[in-house]
FIKOL-890379 format. One line per 5 residues: number of its first residue (from 1); for each residue x, y, z of N, C-alpha, C. Coordinates in steps of 0.02 Angstrom, whole numbers, m for minus. Example, Ala and Ser with C-alpha at 12.3 -4.5 7.8 and 13.67 -1.06 7.14 Angstrom:
1) 660,m284,390,615,m225,390,660,m165,390  642,m112,354,684,m53,357,645,2,394
! end
This chain:
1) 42,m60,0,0,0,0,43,63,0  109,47,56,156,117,31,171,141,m24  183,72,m65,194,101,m149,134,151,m170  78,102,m160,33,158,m201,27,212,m189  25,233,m99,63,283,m80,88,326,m125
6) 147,317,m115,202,352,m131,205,377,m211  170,329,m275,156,363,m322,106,403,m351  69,403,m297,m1,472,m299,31,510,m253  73,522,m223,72,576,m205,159,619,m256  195,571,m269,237,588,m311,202,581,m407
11) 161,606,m407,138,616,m454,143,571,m524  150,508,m497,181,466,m552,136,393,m530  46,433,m567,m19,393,m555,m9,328,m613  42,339,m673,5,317,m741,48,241,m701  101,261,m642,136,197,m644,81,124,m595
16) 26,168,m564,5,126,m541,m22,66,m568  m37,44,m641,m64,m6,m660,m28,m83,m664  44,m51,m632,85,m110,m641,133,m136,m568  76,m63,m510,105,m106,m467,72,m146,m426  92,m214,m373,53,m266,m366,m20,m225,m312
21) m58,m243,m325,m134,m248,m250,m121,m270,m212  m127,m257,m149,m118,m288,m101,m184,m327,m77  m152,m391,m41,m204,m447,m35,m260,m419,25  m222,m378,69,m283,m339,110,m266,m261,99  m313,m248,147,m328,m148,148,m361,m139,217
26) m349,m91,256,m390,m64,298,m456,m18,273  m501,m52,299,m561,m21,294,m593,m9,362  m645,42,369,m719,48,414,m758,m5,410  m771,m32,473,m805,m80,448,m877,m79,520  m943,m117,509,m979,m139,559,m981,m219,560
31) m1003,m240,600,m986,m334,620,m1043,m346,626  m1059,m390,599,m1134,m421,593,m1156,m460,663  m1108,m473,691,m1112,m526,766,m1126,m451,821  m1124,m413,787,m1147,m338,847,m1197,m312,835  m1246,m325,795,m1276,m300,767,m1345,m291,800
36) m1354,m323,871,m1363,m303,940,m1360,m278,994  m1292,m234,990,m1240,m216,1048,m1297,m168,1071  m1335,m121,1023,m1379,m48,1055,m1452,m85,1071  m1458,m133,1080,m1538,m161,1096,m1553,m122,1172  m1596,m112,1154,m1627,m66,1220,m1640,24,1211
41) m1586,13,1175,m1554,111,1202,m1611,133,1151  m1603,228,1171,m1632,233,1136,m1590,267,1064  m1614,279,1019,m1588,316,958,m1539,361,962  m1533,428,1009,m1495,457,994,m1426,431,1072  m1447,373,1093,m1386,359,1132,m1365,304,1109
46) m1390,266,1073,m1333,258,1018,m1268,280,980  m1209,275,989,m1161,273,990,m1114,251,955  m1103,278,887,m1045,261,806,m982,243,854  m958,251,870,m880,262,899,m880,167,937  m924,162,971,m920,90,982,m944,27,939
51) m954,42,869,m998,2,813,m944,4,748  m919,66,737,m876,71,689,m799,39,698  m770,m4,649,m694,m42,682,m655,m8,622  m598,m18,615,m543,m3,575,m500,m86,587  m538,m111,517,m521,m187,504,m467,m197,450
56) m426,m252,459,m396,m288,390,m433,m322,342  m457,m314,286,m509,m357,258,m459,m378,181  m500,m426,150,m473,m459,88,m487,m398,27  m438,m397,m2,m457,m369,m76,m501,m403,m145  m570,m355,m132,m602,m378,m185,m577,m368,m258
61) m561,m434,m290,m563,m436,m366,m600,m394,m418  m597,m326,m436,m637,m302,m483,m667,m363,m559  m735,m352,m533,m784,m417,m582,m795,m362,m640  m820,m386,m689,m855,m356,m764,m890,m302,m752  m845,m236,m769,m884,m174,m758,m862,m133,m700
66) m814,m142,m665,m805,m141,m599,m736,m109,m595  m696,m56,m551,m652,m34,m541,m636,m27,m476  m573,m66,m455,m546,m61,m388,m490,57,m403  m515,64,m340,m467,136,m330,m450,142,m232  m398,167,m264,m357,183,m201,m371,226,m165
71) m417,251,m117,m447,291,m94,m405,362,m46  m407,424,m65,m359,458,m35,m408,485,30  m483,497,8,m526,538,42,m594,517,50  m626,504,111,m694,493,90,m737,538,151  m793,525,168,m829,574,202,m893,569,225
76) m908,606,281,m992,552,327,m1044,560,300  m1098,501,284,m1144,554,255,m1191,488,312  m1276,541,306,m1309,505,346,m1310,450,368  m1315,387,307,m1309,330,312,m1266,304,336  m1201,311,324,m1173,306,385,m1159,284,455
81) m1184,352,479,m1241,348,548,m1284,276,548  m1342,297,501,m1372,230,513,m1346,166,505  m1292,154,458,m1258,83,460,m1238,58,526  m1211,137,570,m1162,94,611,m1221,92,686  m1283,123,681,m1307,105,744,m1362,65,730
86) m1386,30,684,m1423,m30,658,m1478,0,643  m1497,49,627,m1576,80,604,m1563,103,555  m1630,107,506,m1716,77,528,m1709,8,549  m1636,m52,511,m1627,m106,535,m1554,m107,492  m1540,m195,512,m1457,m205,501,m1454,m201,421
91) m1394,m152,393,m1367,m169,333,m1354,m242,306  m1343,m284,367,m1315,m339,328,m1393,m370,310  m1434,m354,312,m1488,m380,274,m1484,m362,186  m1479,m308,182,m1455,m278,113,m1411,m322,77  m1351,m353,110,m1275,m373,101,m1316,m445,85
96) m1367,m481,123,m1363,m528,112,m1430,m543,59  m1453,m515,67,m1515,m505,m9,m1475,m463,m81  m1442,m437,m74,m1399,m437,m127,m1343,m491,m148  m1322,m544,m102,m1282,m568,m120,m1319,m626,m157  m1387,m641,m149,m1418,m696,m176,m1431,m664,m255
101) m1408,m613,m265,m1426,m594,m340,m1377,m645,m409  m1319,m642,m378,m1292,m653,m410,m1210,m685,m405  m1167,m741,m421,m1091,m757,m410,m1056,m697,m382  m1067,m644,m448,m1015,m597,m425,m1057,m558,m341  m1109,m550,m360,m1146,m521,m285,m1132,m538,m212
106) m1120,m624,m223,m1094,m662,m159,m1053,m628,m124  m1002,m594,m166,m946,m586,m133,m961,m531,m65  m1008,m499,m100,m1041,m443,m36,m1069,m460,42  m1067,m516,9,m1136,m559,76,m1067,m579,149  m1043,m529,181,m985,m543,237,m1010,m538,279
111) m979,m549,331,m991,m556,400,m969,m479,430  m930,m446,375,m915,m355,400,m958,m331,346  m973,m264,352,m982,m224,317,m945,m159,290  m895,m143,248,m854,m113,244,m886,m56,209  m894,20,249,m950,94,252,m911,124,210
116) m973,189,202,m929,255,166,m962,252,82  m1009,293,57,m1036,314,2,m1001,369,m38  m941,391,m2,m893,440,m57,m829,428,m54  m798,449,m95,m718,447,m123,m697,508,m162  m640,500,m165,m594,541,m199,m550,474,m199
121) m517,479,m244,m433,428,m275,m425,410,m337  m395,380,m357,m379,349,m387,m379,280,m421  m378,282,m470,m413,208,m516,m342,170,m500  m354,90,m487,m293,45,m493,m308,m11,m513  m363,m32,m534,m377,m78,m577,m441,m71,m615
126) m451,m106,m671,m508,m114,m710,m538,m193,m718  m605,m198,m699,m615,m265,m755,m624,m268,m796  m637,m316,m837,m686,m321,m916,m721,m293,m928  m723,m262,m977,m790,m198,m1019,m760,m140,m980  m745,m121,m963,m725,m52,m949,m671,m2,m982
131) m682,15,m1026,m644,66,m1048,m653,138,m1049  m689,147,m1001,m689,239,m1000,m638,270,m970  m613,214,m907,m569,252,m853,m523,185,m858  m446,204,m822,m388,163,m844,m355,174,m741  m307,148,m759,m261,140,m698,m232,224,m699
136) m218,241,m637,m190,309,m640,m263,370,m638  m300,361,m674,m352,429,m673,m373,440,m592  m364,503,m595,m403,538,m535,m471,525,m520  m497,524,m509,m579,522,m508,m629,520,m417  m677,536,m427,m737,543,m351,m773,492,m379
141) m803,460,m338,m861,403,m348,m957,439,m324  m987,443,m373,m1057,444,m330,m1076,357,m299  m1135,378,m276,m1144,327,m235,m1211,265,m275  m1233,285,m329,m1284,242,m355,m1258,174,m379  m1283,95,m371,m1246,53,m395,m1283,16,m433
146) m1290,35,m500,m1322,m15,m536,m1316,m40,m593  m1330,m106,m623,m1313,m151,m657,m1348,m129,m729  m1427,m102,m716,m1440,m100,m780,m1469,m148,m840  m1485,m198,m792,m1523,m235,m851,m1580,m256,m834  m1625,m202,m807,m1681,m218,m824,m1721,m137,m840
151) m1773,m161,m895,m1786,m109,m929,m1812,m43,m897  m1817,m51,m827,m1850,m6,m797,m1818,55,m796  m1768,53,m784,m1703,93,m748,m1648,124,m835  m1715,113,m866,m1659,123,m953,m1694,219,m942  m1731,243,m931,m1772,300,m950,m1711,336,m861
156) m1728,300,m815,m1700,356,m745,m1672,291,m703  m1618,287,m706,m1579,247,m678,m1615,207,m597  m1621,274,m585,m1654,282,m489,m1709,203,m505  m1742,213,m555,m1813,172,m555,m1788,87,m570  m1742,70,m564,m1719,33,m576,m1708,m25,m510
161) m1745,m78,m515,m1760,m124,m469,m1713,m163,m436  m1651,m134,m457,m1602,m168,m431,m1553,m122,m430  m1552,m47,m425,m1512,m4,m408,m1528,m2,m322  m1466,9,m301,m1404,29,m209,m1374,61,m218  m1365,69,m155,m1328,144,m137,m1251,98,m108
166) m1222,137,m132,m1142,90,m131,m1104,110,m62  m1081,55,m27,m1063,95,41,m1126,87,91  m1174,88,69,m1243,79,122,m1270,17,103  m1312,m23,27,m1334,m64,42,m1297,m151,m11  m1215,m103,m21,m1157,m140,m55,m1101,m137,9
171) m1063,m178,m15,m990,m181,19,m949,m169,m4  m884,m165,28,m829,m121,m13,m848,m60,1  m855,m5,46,m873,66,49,m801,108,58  m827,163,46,m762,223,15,m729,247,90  m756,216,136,m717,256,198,m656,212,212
176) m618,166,193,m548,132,180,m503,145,132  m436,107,117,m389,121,76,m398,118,30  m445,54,44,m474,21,m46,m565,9,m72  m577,48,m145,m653,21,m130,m653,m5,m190  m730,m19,m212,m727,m48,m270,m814,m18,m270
181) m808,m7,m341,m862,34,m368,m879,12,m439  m940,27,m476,m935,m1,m518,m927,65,m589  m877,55,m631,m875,106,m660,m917,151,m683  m968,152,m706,m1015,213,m710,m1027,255,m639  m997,223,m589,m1018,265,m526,m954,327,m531
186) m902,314,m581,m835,376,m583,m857,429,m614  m827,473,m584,m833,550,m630,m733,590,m611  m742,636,m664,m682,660,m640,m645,679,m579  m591,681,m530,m600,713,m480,m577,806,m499  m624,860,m463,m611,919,m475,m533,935,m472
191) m507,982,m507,m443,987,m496,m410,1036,m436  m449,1069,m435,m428,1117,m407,m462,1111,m319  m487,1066,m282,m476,1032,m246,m456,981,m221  m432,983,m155,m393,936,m151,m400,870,m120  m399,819,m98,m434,740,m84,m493,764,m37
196) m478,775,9,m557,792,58,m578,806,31  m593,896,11,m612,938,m39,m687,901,m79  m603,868,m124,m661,825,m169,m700,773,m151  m676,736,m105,m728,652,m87,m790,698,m60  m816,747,m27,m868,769,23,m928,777,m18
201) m919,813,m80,m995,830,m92,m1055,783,m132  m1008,708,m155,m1036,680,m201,m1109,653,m173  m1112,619,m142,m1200,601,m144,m1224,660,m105  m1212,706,m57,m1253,779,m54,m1258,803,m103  m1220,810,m143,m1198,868,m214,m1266,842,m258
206) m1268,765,m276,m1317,768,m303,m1367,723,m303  m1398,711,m227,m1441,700,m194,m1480,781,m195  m1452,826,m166,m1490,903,m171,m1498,928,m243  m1446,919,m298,m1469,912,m376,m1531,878,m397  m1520,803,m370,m1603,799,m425,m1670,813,m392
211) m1645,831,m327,m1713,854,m279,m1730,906,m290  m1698,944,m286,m1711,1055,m324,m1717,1036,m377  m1660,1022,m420,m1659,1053,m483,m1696,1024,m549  m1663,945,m542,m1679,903,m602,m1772,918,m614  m1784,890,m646,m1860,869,m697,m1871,818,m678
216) m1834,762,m624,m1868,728,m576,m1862,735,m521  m1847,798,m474,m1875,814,m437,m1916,859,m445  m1907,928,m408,m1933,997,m403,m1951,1030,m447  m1877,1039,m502,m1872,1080,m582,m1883,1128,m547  m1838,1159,m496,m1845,1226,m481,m1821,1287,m538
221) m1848,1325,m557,m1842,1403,m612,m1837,1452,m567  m1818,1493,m608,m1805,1566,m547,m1863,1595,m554  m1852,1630,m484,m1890,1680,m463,m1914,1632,m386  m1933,1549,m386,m1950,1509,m334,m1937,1555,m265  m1989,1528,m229,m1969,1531,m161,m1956,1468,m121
226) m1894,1453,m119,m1877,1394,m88,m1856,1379,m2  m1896,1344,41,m1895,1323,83,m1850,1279,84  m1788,1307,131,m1727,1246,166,m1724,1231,209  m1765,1168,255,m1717,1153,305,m1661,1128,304  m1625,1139,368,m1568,1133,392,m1507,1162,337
231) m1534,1224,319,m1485,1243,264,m1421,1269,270  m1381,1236,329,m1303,1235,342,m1298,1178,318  m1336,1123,343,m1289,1057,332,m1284,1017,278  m1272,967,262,m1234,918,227,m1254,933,165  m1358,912,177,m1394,953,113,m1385,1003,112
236) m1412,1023,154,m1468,1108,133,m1403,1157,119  m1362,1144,118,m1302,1182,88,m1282,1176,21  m1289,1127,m1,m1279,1116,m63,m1372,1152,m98  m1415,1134,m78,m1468,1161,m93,m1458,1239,m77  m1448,1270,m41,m1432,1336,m31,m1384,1363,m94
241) m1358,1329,m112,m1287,1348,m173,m1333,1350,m241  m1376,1287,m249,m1424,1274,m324,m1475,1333,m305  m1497,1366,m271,m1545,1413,m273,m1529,1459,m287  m1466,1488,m244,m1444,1552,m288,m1415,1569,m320  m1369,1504,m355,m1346,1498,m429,m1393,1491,m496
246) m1477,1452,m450,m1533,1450,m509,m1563,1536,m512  m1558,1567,m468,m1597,1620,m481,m1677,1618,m414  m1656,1575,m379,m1705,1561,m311,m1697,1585,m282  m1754,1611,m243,m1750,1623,m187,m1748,1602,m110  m1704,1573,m75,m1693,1516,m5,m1725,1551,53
251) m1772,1533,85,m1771,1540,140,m1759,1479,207  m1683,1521,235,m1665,1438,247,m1674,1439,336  m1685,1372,334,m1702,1342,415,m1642,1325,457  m1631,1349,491,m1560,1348,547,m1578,1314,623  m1520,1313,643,m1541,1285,737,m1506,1336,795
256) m1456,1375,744,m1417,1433,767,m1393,1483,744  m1364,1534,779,m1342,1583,779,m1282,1567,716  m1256,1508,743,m1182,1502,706,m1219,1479,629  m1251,1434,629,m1273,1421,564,m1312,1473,512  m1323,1513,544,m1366,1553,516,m1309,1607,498
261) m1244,1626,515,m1200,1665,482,m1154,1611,425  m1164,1554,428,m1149,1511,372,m1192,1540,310  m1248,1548,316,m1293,1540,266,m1290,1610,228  m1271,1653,306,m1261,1712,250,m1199,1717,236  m1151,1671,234,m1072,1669,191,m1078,1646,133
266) m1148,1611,124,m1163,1580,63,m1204,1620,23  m1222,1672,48,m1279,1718,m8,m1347,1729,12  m1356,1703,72,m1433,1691,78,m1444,1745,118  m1505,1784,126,m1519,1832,162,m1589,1829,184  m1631,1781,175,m1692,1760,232,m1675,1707,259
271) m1660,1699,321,m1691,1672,359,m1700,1654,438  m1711,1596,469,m1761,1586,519,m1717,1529,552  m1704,1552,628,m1658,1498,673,m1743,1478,711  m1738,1426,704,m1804,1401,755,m1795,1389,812  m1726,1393,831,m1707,1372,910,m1718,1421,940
276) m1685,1490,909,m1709,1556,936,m1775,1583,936  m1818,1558,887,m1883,1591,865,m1937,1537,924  m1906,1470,937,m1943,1428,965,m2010,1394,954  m1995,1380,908,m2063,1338,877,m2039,1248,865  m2087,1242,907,m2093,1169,910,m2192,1140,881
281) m2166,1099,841,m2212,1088,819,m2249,1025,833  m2221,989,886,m2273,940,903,m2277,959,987  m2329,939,995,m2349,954,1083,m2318,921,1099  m2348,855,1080,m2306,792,1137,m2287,725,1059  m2288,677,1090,m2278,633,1050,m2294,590,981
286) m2388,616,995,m2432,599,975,m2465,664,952  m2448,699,947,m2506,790,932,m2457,834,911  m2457,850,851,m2458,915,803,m2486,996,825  m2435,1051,835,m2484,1083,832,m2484,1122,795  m2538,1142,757,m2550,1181,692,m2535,1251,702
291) m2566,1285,778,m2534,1346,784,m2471,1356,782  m2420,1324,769,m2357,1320,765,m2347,1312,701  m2376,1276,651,m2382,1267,591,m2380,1383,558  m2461,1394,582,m2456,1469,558,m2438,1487,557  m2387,1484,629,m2329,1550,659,m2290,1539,611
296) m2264,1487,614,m2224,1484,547,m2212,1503,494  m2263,1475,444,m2293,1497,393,m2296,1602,388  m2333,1620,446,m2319,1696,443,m2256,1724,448  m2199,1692,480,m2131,1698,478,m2098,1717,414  m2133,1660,380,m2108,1629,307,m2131,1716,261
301) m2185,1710,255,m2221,1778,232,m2180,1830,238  m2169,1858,309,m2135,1918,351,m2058,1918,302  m2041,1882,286,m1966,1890,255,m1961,1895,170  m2014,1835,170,m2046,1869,79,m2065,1892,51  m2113,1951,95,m2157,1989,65,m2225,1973,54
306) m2239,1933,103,m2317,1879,71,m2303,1838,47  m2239,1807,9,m2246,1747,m30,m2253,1685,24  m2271,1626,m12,m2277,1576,22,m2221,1527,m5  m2189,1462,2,m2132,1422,m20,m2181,1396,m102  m2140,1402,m161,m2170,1364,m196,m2145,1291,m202
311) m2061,1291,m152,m2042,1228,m143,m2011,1209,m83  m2023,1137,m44,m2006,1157,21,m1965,1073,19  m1890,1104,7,m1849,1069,11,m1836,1005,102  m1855,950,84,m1888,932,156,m1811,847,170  m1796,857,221,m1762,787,227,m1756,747,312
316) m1796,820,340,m1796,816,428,m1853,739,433  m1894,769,396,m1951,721,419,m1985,705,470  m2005,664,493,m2053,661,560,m2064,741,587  m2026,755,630,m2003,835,635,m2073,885,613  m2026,870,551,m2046,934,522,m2111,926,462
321) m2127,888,435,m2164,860,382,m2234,920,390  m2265,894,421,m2320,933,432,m2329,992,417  m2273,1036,442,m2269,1091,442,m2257,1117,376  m2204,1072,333,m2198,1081,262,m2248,1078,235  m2297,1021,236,m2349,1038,192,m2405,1089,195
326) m2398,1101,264,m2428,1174,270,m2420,1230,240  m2363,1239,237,m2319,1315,219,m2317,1326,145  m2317,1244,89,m2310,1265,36,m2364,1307,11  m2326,1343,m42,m2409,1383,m58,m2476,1337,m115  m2504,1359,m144,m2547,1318,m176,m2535,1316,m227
331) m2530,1199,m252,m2503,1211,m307,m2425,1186,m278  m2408,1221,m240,m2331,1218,m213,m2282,1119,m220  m2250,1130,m216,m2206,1050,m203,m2165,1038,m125  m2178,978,m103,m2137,960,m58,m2096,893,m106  m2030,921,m87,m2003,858,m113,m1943,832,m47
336) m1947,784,m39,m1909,741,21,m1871,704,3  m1808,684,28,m1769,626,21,m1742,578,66  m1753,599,118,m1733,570,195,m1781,583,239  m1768,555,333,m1814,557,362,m1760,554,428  m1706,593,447,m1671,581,491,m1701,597,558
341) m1756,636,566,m1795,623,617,m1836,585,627  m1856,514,574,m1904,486,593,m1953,459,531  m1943,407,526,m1962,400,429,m2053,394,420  m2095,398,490,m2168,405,490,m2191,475,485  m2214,498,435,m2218,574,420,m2317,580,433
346) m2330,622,473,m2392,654,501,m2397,711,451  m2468,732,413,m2497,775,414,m2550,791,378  m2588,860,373,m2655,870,386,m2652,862,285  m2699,820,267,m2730,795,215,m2752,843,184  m2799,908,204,m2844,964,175,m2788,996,159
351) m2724,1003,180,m2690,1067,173,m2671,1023,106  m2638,958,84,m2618,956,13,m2687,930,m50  m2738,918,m19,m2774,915,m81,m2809,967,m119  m2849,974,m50,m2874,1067,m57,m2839,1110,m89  m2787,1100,m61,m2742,1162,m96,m2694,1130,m158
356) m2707,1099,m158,m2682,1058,m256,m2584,1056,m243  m2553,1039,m182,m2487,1032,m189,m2451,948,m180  m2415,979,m218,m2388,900,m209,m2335,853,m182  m2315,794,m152,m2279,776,m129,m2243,729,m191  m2171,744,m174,m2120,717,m229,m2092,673,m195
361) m2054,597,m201,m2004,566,m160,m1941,587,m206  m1880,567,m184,m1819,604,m210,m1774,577,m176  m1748,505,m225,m1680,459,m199,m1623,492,m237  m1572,481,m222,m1505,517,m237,m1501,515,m297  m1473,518,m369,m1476,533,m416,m1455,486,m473
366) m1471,503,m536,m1453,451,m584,m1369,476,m608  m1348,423,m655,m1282,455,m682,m1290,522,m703  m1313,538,m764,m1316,606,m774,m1305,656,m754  m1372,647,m699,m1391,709,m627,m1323,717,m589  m1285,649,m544,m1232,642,m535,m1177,676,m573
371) m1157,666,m646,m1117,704,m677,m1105,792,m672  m1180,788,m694,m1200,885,m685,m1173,915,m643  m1206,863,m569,m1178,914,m519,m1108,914,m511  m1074,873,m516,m1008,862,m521,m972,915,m553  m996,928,m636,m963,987,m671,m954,1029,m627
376) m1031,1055,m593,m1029,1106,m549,m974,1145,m514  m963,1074,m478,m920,1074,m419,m858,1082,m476  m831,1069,m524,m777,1079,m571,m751,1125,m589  m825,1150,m608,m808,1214,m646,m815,1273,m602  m835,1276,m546,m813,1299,m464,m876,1370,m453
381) m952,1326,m481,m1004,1346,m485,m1022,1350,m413  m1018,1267,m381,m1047,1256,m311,m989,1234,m283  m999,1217,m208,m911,1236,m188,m923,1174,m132  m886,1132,m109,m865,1093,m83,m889,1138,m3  m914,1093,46,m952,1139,128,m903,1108,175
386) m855,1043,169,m789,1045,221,m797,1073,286  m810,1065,339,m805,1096,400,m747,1067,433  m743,990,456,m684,971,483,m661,896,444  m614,876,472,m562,814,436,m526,773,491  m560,716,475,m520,639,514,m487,629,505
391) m425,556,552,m402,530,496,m455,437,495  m439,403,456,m491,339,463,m479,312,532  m434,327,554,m453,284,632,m486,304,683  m529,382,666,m567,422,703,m641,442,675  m656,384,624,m707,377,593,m775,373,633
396) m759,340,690,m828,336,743,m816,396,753  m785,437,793,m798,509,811,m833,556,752  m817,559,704,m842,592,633,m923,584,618  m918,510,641,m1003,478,623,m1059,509,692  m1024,490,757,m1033,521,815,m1048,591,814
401) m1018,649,760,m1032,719,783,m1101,716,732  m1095,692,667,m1158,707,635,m1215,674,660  m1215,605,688,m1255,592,710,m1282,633,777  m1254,686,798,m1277,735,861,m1276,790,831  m1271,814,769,m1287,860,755,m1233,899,775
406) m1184,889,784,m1134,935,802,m1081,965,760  m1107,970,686,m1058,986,654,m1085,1032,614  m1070,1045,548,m1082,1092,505,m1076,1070,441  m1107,1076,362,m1079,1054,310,m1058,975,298  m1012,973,291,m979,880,287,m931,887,341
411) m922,839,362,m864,802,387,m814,743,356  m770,764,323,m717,722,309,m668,673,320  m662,645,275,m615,584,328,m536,564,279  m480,558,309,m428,550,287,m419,472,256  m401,438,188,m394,377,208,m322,374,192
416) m308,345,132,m226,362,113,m186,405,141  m231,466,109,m183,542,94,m170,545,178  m95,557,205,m71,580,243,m79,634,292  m115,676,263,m115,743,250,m174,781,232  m182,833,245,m254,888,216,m231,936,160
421) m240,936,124,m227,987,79,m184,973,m1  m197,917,17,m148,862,m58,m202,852,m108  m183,833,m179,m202,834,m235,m218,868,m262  m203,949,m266,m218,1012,m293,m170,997,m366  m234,997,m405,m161,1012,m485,m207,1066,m526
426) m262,1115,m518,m278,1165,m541,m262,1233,m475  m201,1257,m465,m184,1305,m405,m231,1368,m437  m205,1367,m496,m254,1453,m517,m317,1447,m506  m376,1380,m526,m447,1413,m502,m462,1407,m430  m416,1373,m397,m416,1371,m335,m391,1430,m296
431) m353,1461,m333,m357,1545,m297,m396,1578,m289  m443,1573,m360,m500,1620,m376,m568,1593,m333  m565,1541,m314,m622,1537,m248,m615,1502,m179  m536,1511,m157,m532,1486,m97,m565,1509,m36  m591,1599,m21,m630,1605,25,m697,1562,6
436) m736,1545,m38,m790,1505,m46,m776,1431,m25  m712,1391,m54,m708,1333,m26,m691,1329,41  m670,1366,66,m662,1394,171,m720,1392,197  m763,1431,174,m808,1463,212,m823,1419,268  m835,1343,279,m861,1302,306,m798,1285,366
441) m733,1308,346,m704,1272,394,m679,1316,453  m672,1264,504,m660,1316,571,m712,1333,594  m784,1308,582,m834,1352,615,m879,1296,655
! end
């Protein structure tokens, strides 16, 4: 592994195709024989740091279609979280209903689960049929994993009955030395960031792409009034970036003081800390309350001028649901993609029929959508949200702060790369927007 090392960072990638793989790699991993340890507790005392290991595991053989890369950078994203504290339930159910698909599938079906839905690195092997990408290319991985042969998934990948999320309901995940992905999941890596940088924004980047933007989610146009929650973090930051690069208008949902001067580092100039404003929207466990719904909603007004959300970018869930469908205006869209508060969503029926709005679902994205946003991030449209950086053996702590909400933007994780601030080979556009790629860190 030092070799490979040593020629990504001495700039001499093209030599990697000829030097040997190593028979193991350190990866993140969860253990299927633990997959009990939190019985009892409740949800948020649950605990990444005692679930997540830093294992020796075997090197998977890249099968037909398939590219092993050397991972410099990868980074937390929700799932994550949920892999490593066993909810809604155990991944290795995934691992092991996928492995009955197929020979090459088996190989998934372990007794670990090796995490992590993003990357940054480097290609070091290819299988059969693959010729887009070679040994040596730079490249980020999105997280969609699919095969493609069945006709469903020919028109939008997503619809496709046998598309996963790689890293969550595959093995081999991007938070180790080594992953394996299947080539259509590569895109270039940006140049002008550097391994963290780049592994962080891929399934936020365009998970919040086809939810705003695409023609299968939102199809947000300018002039919108777009509702963000949690528009510091992982998403709603990247959604905060597509709004006012589309010509939207954000009004974004915060929990603080501190987040809420994030948002205006990002451009945004409505909005609403609810911790300070104090609106809680369920009484108790079981009860909603709607007057909390209005206050809201008049909040929403007070900063727009009367407008109401014509889109209400939603991923809190349980939480917050209700209240979204309240607020949109008529006609309006809720579109959702997660449920990190709670995947049973409550609310009042009259407010979306009556009023003709609609609810969208919105799974992370197809190749395409994936690509787009990617340019984005390339061509240094939308900017990488970085707050802090691991290294892999502090991976439970990383999973631990997002899962408490204690962070900001992404959290990053070191795997290879030594170091923070390596793989820069565009320095000039990286001059021209380094306070934008900062903004997130240190705070």
């Amino acid at each position: 592994m030092q070799k490979i090392l040593d020629a990504v960072l001495a700039g001499e990638t093209a030599a990697l195709g000829s030097l040997p793989v190593p028979e193991f790699y350190r990866g993140v991993t969860v253990h299927a024989d633990e997959v009990e340890m939190f019985a009892g507790e409740s949800t948020q005392d649950k605990d990444p740091r005692r679930s997540l290991h830093v294992d020796e595991v075997p090197t998977p053989e890249p099968g037909p279609g398939e590219a092993l890369v050397a991972v410099m950078a990868s980074a937390i994203n929700y799932n994550t979280v949920w892999t490593s504290i066993f909810e809604p339930l155990s991944t290795f159910e995934f691992l092991r209903r996928y492995g009955r698909t197929s020979e090459l599938a088996a190989r998934h079906d372990q007794p670990y689960h090796v995490v992590g839905s993003d990357l940054a690195g480097v290609v070091l092997r290819t299988g059969p049929g693959v010729h887009a990408w070679k040994p040596g290319d730079r490249v980020v991985a999105h997280c969609l994993d699919v095969g493609l042969e069945h006709p469903d998934g020919h028109g939008d990948t997503m619809l496709d009955p046998e598309q996963r999320i790689w890293g969550f309901e595959t093995n081999f995940g991007g938070l180790a030395e080594l992953a394996l992905v299947k080539s259509n999941q590569l895109m270039p890596k940006p140049a002008h960031l550097s391994w963290e940088e780049a592994a962080c924004p891929g399934l936020v980047n365009s998970t919040a792409y086809r939810q705003l933007v695409s023609r299968n989610g939102a199809a947000m146009k300018q002039g919108d009034t777009v509702l963000i929650w949690g528009a510091s973090g992982g998403l709603g930051s990247y959604a905060t970036q597509f709004a006012l690069g589309g010509g939207a208008i954000p009004v974004c949902v915060v929990s603080s003081e501190q987040k809420a001067e994030i948002c205006r580092r990002m451009g945004a100039e409505l909005i609403i800390d609810r911790s300070a404003e104090g609106y809680r929207f369920w009484k108790d466990e079981q009860t909603q309350d709607p007057k909390e719904w209005r206050r809201f909603g008049a909040r929403i007004r007070e900063l727009t001028g009367g407008d109401d959300p014509d889109i209400v970018f939603e991923h809190p869930g349980r939480e917050t649901f209700g209240a979204s469908v309240f607020v949109a205006r008529r006609g309006g869209t809720i579109v959702t993609c997660a449920s990190t508060s709670g995947f049973l969503h409550q609310y009042d029926n009259r407010y979306l029929w009556m009023h003709l709005k609609r609810i969208i679902g919105s799974h992370f994205a197809n190749y395409r959508e994936a690509w787009e946003a990617n340019r984005l991030i390339t061509r240094g449209r939308i900017h990488p949200t970085l707050s802090s950086v691991y290294p892999l053996e502090q991976t439970g702590q990383a999973a631990f702060d997002v899962h408490r909400n204690a962070h900001q933007g992404k959290v990053g994780v070191l795997c290879l790369a030594p170091e923070e601030g390596l793989g820069v080979t565009d320095p000039e556009l990286r001059e021209r927007h380094l306070p934008e790629i900062n903004r997130f860190r240190g705070v």
